[in-house]
Each structure stands twice: as C-alpha cells, then as structure tokens.
C-alpha positions as CSV (number, residue, x, y, z in Angstrom):
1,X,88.1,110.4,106.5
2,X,84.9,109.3,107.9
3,X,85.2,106.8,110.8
4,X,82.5,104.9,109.4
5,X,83.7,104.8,106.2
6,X,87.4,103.9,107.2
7,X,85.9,100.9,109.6
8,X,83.5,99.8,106.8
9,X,86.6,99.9,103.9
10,X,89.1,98.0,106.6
11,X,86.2,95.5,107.5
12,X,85.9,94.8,103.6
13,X,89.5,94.4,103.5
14,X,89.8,91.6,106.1
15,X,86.6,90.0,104.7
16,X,88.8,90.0,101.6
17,X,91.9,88.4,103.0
18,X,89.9,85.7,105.0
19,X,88.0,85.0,102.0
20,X,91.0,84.3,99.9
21,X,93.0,82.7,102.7
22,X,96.0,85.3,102.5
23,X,98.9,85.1,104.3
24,X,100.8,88.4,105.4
25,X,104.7,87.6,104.1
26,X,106.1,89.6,106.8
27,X,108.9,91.9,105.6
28,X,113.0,92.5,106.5
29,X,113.7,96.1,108.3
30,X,112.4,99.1,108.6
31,X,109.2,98.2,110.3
32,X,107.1,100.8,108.8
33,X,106.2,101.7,105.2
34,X,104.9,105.4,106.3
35,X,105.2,108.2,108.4
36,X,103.3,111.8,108.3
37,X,106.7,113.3,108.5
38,X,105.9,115.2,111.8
39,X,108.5,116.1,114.6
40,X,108.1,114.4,118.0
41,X,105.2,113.1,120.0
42,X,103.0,114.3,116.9
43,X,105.0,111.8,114.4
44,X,102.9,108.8,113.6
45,X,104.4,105.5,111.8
46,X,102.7,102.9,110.4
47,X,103.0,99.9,108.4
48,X,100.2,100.5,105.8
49,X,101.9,98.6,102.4
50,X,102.6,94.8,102.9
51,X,102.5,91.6,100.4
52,X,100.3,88.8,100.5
53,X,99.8,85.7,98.6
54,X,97.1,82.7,99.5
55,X,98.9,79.0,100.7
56,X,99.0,77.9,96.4
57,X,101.5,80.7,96.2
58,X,103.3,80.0,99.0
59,X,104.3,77.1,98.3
60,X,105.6,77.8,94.8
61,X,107.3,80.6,96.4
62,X,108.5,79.6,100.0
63,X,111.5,81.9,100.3
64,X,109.3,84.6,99.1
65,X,109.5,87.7,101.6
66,X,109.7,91.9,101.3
67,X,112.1,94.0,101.7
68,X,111.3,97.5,103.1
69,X,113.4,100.0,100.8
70,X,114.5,103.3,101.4
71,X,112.9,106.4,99.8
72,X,114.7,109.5,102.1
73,X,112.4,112.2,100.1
74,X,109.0,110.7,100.1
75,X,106.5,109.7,103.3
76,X,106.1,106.1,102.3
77,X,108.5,103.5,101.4
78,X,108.4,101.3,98.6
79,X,108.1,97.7,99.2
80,X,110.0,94.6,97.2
81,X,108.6,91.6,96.7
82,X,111.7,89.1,96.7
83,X,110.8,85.5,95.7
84,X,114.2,84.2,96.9
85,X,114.8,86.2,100.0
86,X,117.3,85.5,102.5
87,X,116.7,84.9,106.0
88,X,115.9,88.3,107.6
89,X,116.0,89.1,111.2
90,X,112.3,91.3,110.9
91,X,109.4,89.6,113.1
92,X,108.1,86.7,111.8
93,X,104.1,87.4,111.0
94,X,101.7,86.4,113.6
95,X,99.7,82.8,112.1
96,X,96.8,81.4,113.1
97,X,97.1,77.6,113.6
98,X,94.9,75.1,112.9
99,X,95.8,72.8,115.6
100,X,94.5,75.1,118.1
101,X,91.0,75.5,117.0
102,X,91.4,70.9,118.0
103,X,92.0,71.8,121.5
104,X,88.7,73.2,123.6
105,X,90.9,75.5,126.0
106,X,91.5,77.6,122.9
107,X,88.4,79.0,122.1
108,X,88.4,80.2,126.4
109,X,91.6,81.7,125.4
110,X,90.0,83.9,122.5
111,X,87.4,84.9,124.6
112,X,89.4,86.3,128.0
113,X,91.7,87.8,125.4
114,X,88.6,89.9,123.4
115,X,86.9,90.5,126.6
116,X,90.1,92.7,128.1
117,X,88.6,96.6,128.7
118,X,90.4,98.4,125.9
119,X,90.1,102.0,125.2
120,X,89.6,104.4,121.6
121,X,88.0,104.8,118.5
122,X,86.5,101.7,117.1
123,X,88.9,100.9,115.2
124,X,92.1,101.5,117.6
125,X,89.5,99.2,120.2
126,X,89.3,96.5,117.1
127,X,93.8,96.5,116.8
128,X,94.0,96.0,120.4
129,X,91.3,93.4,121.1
130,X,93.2,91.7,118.1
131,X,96.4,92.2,119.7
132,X,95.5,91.0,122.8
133,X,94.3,87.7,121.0
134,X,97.8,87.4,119.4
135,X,99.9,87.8,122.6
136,X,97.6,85.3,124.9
137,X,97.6,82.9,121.6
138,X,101.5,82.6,121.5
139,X,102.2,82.6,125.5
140,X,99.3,79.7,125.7
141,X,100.8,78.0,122.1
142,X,104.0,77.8,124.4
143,X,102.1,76.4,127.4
144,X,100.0,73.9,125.6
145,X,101.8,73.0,122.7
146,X,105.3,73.6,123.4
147,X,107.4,73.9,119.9
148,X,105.5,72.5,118.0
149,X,107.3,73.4,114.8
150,X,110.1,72.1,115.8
151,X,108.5,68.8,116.7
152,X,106.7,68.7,113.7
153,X,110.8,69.0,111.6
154,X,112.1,66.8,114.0
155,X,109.1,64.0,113.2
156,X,109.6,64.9,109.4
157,X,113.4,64.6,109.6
158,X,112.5,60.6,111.3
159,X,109.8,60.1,108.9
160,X,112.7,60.6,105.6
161,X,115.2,58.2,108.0
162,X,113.0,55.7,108.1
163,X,111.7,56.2,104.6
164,X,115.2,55.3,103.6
165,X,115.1,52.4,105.5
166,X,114.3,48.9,104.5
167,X,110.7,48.5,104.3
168,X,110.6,46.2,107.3
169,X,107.4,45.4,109.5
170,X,109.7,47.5,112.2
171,X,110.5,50.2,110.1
172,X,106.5,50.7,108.1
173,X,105.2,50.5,111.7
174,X,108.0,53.5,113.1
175,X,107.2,55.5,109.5
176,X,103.0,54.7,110.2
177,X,103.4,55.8,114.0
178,X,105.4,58.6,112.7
179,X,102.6,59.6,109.9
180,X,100.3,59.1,112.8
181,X,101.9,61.5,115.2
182,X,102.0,64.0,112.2
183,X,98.7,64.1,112.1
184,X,97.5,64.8,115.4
C-alpha cells in the first residue's frame, strides 16, 4: 500500500477517535490479533483489531473488556467484546489524563518526549514519538502526581464515610473539604 495513502487513512482514523472521544478497552492475552505467518526474524505481529466505546458507554458498561480468542488456522484472531469481563492480567491501555494538561510542567514533558531523534518511515517515526510521549507521561505521572487513583478511591471511600455520617457542621465541612480535594 501507498505510504501516503496508509498515513492519510491512519491520520483519518485518529481524527475519528479524538473526535468521538474513544477509549481503547484494552484486551486479556494474546497481545496480538495478527501475524503474516512468516518463520523467524521475518515474522511480524501486530495488534491491528481492538474495541472502543466513547466515556457514555463506558459507563453503562464498566466491566466491559476483549478477550483475544484463538483461531490456530487463520492469520488474525477474532476479538470478543465481553461486557462483564473479569479482571485480566493484559496491560491496562495507556490514558491520557486531564489533570495533567492543569499542571504547566506537562506540556515541557510532551515536548522533550516528541523532540527525541527517532528513526523510519513516517509512520514507524509517528508510533515512536507517541511512544516516547507515553513512557515520559507515566514515569513523570509517578513523580508529580504520585497514585493518584488510588488517592482519588481512598478520598471517595471518606467522602461515603462521612456521607453516612450525621450531617454535623464537623462532618459537612470533612465531606465539603473532601468534594474540594476531589476536584483539584
């Protein structure tokens, strides 16, 4: 296939999924949905087939997940979209966070990430510039943020304490700097 034209149809893609807000589900094991069925160095594997859904159908779905099934005669593998999935031990999907585009160091971070010398076609240089991003974003999500997601249970676990709670001054005024803490 044209270079061109495979940049142009991926580029359209991705304007898709940012225009629709789509979240990548991730999926449970094996990591790749296709291979060219070659021998050795020449054999190539990729993850081409994946399910998305936009943040409305997330949450009516929030154990929703794929499963990577087996297909032994056939070059790609078919892919289940499980509504009620169990917990599975496949990489959890790289997110962007909102809370990082709040803090001024993180657009710095972007930028040294993109501007790292990479090497290929066009579109390889694209998946490793985008790559890069993702690795410095999660080491400086560590450094700056800490866990946040478990901070953010742990303050939702206290805010449903206290909501339990008498409605005291005390008690509206732990639940309000609670909220507030939420927030930030």
């Amino acid at each position: 296939m044209d270079e061109s034209l495979s940049t142009s149809s991926s580029r359209c893609f991705q304007n898709f999924i940012y225009n629709v807000s789509a979240i990548d589900l991730g999926f449970c094991d094996p990591r790749f949905t296709w291979t060219n069925k070659r021998v050795g160095w020449a054999n190539i594997r990729e993850r081409l087939d994946r399910g998305i859904c936009n943040v409305d159908w997330q949450s009516l779905f929030p154990k929703a997940g794929v499963k990577h099934l087996t297909a032994p005669n056939s070059d790609h593998l078919p892919i289940l979209l499980d509504t009620n999935m169990e917990v599975c031990s496949g990489p959890r999907p790289f997110q962007f966070e909102v809370m990082w585009v709040r803090d001024n160091s993180s657009k710095e971070v972007v930028q040294k990430a993109w501007d790292i010398p990479v090497e290929g076609s066009q579109s390889s240089k694209l998946v490793q510039k985008c790559q890069n991003v993702r690795k410095e974003l999660i080491s400086w999500n560590k450094l700056v943020f800490g866990f946040a997601k478990s901070r953010i249970q742990e303050i939702e676990e206290l805010i449903c304490k206290v909501q339990s709670l008498d409605p005291s001054q005390e008690n509206l005024e732990m639940e309000a700097s609670l909220n507030l803490e939420l927030n930030e």
